[in-house]
N, C-alpha and C positions, 0 to 999 in steps of 0.2 A: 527400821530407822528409829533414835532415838531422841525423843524431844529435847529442844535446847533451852534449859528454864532460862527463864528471863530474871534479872534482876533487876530492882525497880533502884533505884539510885536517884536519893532525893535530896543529895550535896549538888546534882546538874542544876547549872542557872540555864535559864532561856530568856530568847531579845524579850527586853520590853516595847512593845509595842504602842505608841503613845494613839494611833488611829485602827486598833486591831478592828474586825468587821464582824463581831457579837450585838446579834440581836437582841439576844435573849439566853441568858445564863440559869439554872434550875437546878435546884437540891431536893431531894425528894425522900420523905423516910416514910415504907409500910410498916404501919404501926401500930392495932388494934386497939380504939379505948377498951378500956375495960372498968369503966363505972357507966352510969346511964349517961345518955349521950342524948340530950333533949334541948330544943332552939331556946324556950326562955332562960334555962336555968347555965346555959355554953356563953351565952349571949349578953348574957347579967353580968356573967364574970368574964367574959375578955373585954368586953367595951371598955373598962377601967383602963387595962393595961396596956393599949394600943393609941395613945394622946395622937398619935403622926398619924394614923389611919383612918380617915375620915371617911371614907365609903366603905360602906361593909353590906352585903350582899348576902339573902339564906341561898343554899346549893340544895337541891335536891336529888334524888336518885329517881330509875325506870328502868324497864327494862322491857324490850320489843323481840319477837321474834314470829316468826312466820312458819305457818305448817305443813306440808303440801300432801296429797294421796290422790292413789290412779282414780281418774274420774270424778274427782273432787275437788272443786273452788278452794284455793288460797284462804286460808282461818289467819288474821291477823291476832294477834295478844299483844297485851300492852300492861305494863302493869305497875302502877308505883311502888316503889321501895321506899318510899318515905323520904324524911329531911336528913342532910348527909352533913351537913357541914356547914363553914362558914366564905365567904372569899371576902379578904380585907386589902383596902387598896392604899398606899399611901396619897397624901396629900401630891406631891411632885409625880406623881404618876408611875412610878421608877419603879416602884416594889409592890407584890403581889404577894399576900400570904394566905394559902387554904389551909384549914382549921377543921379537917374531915374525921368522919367514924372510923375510915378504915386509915386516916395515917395523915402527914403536914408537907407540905410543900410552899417552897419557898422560890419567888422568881426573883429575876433583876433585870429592867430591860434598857435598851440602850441610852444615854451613852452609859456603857459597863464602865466602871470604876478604876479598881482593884480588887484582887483575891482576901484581904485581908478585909476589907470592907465588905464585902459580899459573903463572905461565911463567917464573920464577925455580927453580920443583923441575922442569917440564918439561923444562926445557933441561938441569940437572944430569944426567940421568936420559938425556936425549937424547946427551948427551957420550956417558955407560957404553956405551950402544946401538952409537956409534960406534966404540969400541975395540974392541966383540964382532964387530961383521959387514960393517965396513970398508965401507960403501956406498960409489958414489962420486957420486951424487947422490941429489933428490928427483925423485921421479915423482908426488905431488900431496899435496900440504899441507892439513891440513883443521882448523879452527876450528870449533865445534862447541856451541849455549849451550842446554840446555833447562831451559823456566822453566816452573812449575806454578804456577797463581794460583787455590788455594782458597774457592770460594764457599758460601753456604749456596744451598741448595736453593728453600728459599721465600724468598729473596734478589732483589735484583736482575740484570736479566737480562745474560747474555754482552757484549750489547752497550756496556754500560757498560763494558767494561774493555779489550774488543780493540778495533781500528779494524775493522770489517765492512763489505763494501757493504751500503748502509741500506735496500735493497729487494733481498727475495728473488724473488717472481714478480711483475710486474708488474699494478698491478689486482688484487693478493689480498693483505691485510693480514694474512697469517701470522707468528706467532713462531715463532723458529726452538727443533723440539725437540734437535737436535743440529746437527753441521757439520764435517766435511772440507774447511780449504781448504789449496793448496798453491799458493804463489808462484815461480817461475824464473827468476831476474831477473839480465840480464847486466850486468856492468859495463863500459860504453866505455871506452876509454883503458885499462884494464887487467887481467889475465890473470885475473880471480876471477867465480866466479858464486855468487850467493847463493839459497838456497832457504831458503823460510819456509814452517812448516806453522802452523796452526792448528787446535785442535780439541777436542772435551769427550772428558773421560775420562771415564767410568762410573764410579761409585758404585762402591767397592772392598771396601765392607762391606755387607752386607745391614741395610736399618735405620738405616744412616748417613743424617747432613742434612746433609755437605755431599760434593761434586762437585768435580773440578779443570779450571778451563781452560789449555791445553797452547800453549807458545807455542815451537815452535822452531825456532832459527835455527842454518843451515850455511853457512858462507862454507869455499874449497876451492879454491886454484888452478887453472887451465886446460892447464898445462903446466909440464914438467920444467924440474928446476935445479942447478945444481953450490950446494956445499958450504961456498961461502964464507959465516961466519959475517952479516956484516954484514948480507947479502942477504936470508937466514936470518929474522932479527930483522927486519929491514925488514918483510918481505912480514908478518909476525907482528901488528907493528903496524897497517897498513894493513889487514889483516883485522881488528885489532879493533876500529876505528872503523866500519867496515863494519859489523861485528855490532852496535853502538852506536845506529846511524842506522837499521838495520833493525829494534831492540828500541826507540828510543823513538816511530819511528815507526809501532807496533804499539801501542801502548798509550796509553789514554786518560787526561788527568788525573785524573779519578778513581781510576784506579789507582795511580797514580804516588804522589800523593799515601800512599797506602797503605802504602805503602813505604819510606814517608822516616822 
């Protein structure tokens, strides 16, 4: 069988959404500093540059693992890896920016904006990154959109708003009391994989009547890339049609509607 490349087409418009159900939106670049990477002297120089970010937080590293052998007690290790970074929070609570050894991530949390606002401070923010720790490439690029969609309890069910396969065991007419699913879907023609989870969140209150259904989607490069801005942006784009085509084709019009 012959695979059927996909072409990513990014003249398609999609609805705007004025009450889309994004938690939590994240950009993420692996990105190696490669000057010393030390808390007073990261810290002296971003403070300046980040006036809107008034919580700023050290990040540290560790690393745990456990060892077992026939006839012999469990050896736990622990072991610090040192100071890793920075987490900077804005004033409005809205935006998160980590400022780490091994690479910068940028969040946005609800309510989500727009696209043009959201990888408009990423990328500001991405700049700072680069003057701190001189990458000289990316090691993997990550897009990142989780949505919660709020239901009532004695509500209609899950299925009205995600796409699901429409039979769980074959021959047993079950509704589903919970679900786990997770999608890995590569893309021909070019360097990205996308992962879709799907799943109920539990009841976060005791007492509560309603529930969230968790829709998220990860698009992530498959390999490294030099620094030129264009390319940068390019791939940025292309992941978010990705993420586009993977969230409208997760959800049902009934939900959609919901939204507008």
């Amino acid at each position: 069988m012959v695979s059927q490349i996909l072409k990513v087409d990014l003249t398609e418009q999609f609805r705007r959404l004025p009450h889309a159900p994004i938690v939590e939106a994240v950009i993420e670049m692996r990105a190696r500093a490669e000057v010393p990477w030390e808390e007073s002297t990261i810290r002296g120089r971003l403070t300046p540059l980040l006036p809107g970010y008034q919580k700023i937080e050290s990040q540290s590293e560790f690393e745990h693992d456990m060892q077992f052998g026939p006839g012999q007690d469990a050896v736990q290790r622990h072991r610090d890896l040192g100071w890793r970074g920075l987490r900077c929070e804005s004033a409005d609570h809205l935006h998160i920016a980590q400022f780490n050894r091994d690479g910068f991530v940028f969040s946005r949390l609800r309510p989500y904006d727009h696209w043009e606002q959201f990888q408009g401070e990423a990328m500001r923010l991405w700049g700072i990154y680069q003057g701190l720790a001189s990458p000289s490439g990316i090691q993997r690029l990550g897009l990142r959109f989780i949505n919660r969609i709020e239901l009532p309890v004695d509500g209609p069910p899950p299925d009205d708003y995600l796409r699901m396969p429409s039979e769980v065991l074959a021959g047993m007419p079950l509704s589903r009391a919970g679900f786990f699913h997770r999608d890995v879907l590569a893309v021909p023609g070019y360097p990205y994989i996308i992962t879709i989870v799907r799943t109920v969140q539990p009841i976060q209150v005791a007492g509560s009547k309603w529930f969230g259904l968790l829709l998220d989607i990860d698009v992530f490069s498959t390999e490294p890339f030099d620094l030129r801005d264009d390319l940068l942006t390019q791939r940025l784009i292309e992941m978010r049609w990705l993420k586009n085509k993977a969230f409208f084709g997760s959800i049902t019009e009934q939900a959609l509607k919901s939204f507008e």
